[in-house]
C-alpha positions as CSV (number, residue, x, y, z in Angstrom):
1,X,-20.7,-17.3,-17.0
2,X,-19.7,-15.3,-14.3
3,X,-16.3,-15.9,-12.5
4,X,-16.3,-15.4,-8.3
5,X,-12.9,-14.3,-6.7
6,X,-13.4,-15.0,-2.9
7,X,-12.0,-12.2,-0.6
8,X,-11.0,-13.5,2.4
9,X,-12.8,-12.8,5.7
10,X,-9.4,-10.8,7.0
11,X,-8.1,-8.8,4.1
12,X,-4.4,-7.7,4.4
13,X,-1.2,-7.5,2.7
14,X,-0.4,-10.9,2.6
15,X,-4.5,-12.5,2.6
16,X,-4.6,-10.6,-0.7
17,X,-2.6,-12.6,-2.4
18,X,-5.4,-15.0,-2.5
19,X,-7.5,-12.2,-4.3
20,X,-4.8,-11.8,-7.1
21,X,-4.0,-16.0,-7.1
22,X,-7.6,-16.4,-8.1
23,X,-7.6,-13.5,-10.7
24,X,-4.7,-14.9,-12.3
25,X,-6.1,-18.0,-13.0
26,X,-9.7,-16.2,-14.5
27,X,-9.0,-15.1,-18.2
28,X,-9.0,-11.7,-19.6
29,X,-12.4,-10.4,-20.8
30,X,-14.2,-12.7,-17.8
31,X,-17.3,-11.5,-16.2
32,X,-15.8,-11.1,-12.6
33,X,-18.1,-10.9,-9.1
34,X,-15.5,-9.7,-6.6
35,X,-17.2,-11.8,-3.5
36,X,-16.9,-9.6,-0.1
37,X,-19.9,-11.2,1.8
38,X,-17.6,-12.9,4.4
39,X,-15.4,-10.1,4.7
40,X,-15.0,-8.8,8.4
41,X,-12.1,-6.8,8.4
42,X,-9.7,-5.3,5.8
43,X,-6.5,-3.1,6.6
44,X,-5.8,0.3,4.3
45,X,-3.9,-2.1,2.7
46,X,-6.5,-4.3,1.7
47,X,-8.8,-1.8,1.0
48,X,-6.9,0.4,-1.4
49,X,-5.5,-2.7,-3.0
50,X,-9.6,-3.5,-3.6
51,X,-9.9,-0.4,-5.6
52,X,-6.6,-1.6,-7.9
53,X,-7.9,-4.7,-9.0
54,X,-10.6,-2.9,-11.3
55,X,-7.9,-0.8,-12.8
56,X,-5.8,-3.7,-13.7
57,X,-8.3,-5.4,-15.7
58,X,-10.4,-4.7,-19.2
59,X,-13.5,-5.7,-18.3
60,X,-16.2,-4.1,-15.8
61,X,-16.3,-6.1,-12.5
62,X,-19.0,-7.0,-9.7
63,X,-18.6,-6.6,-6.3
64,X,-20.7,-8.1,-3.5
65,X,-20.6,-6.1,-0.1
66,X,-19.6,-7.2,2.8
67,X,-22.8,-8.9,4.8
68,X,-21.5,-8.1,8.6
69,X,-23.2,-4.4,9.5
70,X,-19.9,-3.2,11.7
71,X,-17.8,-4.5,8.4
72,X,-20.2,-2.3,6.0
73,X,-20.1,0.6,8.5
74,X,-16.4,0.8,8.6
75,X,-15.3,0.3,5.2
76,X,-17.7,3.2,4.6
77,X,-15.9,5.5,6.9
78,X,-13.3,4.6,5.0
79,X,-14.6,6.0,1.6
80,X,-14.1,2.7,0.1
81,X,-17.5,2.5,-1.6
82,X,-17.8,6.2,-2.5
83,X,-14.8,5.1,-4.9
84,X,-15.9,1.4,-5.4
85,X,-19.3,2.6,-7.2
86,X,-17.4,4.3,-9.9
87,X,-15.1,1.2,-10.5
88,X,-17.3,-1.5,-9.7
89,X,-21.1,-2.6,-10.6
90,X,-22.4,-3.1,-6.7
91,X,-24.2,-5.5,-5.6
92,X,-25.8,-5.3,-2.1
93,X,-26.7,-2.2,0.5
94,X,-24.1,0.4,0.6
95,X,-24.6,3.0,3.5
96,X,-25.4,6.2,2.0
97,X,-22.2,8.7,2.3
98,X,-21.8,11.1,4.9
99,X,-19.7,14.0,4.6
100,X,-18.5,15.4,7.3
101,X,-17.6,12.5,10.1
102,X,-13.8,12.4,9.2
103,X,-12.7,10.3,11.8
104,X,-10.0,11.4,14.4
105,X,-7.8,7.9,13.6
106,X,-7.5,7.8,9.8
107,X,-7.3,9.4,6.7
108,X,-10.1,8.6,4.1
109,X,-9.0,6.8,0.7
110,X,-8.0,9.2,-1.2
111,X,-7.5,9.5,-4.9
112,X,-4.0,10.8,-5.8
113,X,-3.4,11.7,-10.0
114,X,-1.6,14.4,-9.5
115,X,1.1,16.3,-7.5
116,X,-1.7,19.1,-6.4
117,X,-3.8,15.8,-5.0
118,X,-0.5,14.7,-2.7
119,X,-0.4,18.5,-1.6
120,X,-3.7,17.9,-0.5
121,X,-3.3,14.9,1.8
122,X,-0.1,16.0,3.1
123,X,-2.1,19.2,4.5
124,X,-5.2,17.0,5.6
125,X,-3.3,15.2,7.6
126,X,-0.7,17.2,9.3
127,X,-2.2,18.4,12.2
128,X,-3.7,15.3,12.5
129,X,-0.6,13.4,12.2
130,X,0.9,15.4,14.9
131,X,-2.0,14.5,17.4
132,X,-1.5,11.3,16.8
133,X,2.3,10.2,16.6
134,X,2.6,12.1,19.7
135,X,-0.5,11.9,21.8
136,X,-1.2,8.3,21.0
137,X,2.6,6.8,19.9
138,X,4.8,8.5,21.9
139,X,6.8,10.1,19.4
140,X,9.1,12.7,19.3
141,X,7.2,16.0,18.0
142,X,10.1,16.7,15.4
143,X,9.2,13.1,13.8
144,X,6.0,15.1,12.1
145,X,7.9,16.3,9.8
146,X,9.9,13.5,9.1
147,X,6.0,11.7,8.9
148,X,4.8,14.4,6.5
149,X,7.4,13.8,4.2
150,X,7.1,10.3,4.0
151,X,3.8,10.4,2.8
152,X,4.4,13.0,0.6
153,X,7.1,11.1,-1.1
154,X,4.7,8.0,-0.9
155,X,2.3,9.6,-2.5
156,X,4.3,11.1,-5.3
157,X,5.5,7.4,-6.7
158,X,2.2,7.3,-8.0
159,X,2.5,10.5,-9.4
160,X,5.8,9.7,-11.0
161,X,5.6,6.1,-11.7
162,X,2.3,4.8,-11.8
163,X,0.9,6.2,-15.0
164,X,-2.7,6.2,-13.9
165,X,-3.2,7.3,-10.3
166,X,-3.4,5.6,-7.4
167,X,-5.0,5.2,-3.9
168,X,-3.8,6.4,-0.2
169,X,-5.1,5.5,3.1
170,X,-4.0,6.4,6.4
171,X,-5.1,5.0,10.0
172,X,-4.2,3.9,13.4
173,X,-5.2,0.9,15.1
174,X,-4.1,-1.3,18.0
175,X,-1.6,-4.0,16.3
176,X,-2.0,-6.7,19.1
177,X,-1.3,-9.8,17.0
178,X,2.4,-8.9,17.0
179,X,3.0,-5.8,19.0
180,X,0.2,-5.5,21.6
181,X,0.6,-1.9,20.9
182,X,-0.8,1.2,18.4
183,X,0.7,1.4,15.4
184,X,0.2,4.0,12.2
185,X,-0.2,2.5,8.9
186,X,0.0,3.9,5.7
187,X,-1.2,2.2,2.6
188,X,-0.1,3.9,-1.1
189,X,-1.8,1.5,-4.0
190,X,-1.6,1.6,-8.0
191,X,-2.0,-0.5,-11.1
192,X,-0.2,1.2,-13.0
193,X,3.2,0.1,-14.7
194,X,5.3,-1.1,-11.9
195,X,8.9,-0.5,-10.5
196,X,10.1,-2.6,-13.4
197,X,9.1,-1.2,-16.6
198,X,9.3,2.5,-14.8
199,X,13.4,1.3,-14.9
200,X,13.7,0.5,-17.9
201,X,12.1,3.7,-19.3
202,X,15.2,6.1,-18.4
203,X,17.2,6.7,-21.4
204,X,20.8,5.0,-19.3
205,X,19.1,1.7,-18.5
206,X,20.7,-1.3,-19.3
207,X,19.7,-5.2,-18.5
208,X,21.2,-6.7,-15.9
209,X,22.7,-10.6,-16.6
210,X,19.0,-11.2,-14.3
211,X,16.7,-8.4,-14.7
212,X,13.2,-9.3,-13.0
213,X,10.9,-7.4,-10.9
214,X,12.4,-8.6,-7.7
215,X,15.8,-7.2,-8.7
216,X,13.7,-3.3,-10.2
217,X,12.3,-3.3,-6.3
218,X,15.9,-4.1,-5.1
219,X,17.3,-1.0,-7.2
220,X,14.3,1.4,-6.4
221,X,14.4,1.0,-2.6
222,X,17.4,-0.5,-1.4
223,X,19.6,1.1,-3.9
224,X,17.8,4.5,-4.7
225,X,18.3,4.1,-8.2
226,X,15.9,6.3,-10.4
227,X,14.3,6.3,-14.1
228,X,15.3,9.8,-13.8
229,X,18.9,11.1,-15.1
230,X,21.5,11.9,-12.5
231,X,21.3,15.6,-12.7
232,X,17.2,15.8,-11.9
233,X,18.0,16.6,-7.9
234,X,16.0,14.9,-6.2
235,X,14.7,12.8,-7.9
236,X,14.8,8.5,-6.9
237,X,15.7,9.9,-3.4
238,X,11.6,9.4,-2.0
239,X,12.2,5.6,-1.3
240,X,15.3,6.3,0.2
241,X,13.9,8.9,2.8
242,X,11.0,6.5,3.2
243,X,13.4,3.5,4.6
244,X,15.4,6.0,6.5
245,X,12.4,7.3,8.4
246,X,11.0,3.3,9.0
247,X,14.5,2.6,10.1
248,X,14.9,5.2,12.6
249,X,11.1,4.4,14.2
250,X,11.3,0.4,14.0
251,X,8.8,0.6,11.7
252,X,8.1,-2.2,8.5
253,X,8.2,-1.0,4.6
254,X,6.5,-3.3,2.0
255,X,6.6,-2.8,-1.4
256,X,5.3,-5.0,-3.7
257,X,5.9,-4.9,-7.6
258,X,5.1,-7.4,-10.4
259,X,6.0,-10.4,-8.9
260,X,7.9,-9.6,-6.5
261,X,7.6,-8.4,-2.7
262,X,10.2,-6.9,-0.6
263,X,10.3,-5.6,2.8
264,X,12.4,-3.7,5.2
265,X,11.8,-6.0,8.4
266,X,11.8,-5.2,12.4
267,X,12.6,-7.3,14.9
268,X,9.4,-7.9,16.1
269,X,7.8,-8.9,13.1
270,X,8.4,-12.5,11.4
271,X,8.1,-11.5,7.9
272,X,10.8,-12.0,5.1
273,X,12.7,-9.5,3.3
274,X,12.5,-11.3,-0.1
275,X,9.1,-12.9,-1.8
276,X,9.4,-13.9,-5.4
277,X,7.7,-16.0,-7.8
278,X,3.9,-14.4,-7.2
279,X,1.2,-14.5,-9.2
280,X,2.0,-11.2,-11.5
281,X,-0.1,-7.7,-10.5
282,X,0.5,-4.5,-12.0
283,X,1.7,-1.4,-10.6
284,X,3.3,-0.8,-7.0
285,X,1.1,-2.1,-3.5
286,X,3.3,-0.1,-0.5
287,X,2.5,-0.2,3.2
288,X,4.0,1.2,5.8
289,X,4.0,0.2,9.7
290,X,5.2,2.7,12.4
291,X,4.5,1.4,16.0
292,X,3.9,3.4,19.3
293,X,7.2,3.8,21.2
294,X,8.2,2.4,24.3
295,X,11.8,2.3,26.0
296,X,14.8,3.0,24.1
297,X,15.5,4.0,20.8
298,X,14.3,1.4,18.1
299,X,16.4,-1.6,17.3
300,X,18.1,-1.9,13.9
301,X,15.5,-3.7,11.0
302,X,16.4,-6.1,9.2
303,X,17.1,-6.1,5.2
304,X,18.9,-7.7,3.4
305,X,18.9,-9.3,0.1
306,X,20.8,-12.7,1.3
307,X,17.0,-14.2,1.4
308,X,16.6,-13.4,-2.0
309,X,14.7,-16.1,-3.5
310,X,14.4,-18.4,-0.4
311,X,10.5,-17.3,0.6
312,X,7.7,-17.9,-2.0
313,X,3.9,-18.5,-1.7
């Protein structure tokens, strides 16, 4: 008997959580059909996410491709099925791949294992990056740099954390549900061990009175604090040069770990710094959000961990 996990027709950050709701409710060792027929949009988010959910399971899944011919066209710009056919048996028409069309607005899915692999997409990317946080944002120039780093350092928490690799996608789009402007997003996805047990692997650990994963994401990005030992320089500092480049743009930082989600909020979105008690996911799902600037320098985000515990799904 085959179990079929629905993906919604919009496929985001939050619209995933129905994805991983329904898994945790299906049984380890279930024949799983991942259902994308209804699917007619996904974010990097959702997309890299996609290719976790294979990772975080034992036993081979199905997945049905998306019936809508722009939805099929896209996600195969993407690279999403050039990756899906070695996680997932198929099931419908894929478009054949074709090298060679990179697009001028995003960076593929790519693979990262290794540092050499985040080397990589931080050279793909930077001339690309500067094109478009300038031409099309409005940003400073000197903010490449700052944007280069912060997918480098993205990228490298899968190297350092993850255990198993992980997924990055880059692209810009028009974000006119909240902002009715362009936006950047990055999207950094693993299933691999999570900002939790990655904590409580450095040799000085010690269990907080309440130790969960909302309280590892708490540690890792609001408080910098590292597996690694004190005098490894460098090191646990990523996450903090990620929020400081978010702030600084008005941009939005997800991370979500475990159970828990936590997010470094702008004023013009309505989401909540805090999520806990979610249906449990390995590894580390991180998006980032930087928006095309207009007027004056951003606004202050909000963070804070007052709302810890008030917002749950």
């Amino acid at each position: 008997m085959t179990t079929v996990i629905s993906v919604p027709p919009s496929l985001d950050e939050h619209t995933f959580e129905q994805v991983i709701e329904q898994l945790a409710n299906t049984p380890e060792g279930s024949r799983i059909l991942l259902d994308a027929r209804h699917a007619r949009w996904a974010s990097p988010y959702g997309l890299t996410a996609l290719l976790c959910v294979p990772q975080a399971r034992t036993e081979r899944m199905a997945f049905a491709v998306p019936e809508n011919p722009d939805t099929v066209s896209y996600w195969s710009r993407t690279g999403f099925f050039r990756h899906a056919a070695e996680l997932y048996e198929m099931h419908g028409t894929v478009p054949r791949s074709r090298d060679g069309q990179e697009s001028d607005v995003l960076l593929e899915i790519t693979p990262i294992t290794k540092s050499d692999d985040v080397h990589g997409v931080v050279g793909r990317i930077q001339q690309k990056a500067a094109d478009i946080l300038h031409g099309q944002l409005n940003l400073d120039t000197a903010v490449t740099g700052a944007f280069g780093m912060t997918l480098s350092e993205s990228c490298q928490n899968i190297v350092e954390h993850a255990g198993l690799g992980g997924w990055v996608a880059v692209q810009t789009y028009k974000y006119a549900r909240r902002l009715g402007r362009r936006v950047v997003v990055i999207s950094v996805c693993d299933a691999g061990v999570g900002f939790r047990k990655s904590l409580e692997s450095s040799p000085g650990h010690r269990h907080k009175d309440r130790w969960d994963d909302a309280m590892a994401l708490e540690d890792a990005v609001l408080r910098a604090v590292s597996r690694f030992r004190h005098g490894d320089a460098g090191r646990g500092q990523g996450l903090a040069g990620i929020r400081r480049f978010v702030g600084r743009w008005q941009g939005k930082l997800t991370v979500r770990s475990g159970t828990a989600r936590l997010g470094i909020i702008p004023e013009w979105d309505e989401d909540v710094p805090m999520t806990e008690g979610l249906p449990f996911f390995p590894g580390t799902q991180m998006q980032i959000i930087i928006p095309e600037r207009v007027g004056d320098a951003p606004a202050r985000p909000r963070s804070s961990t007052s709302t810890r515990g008030r917002s749950r799904l």
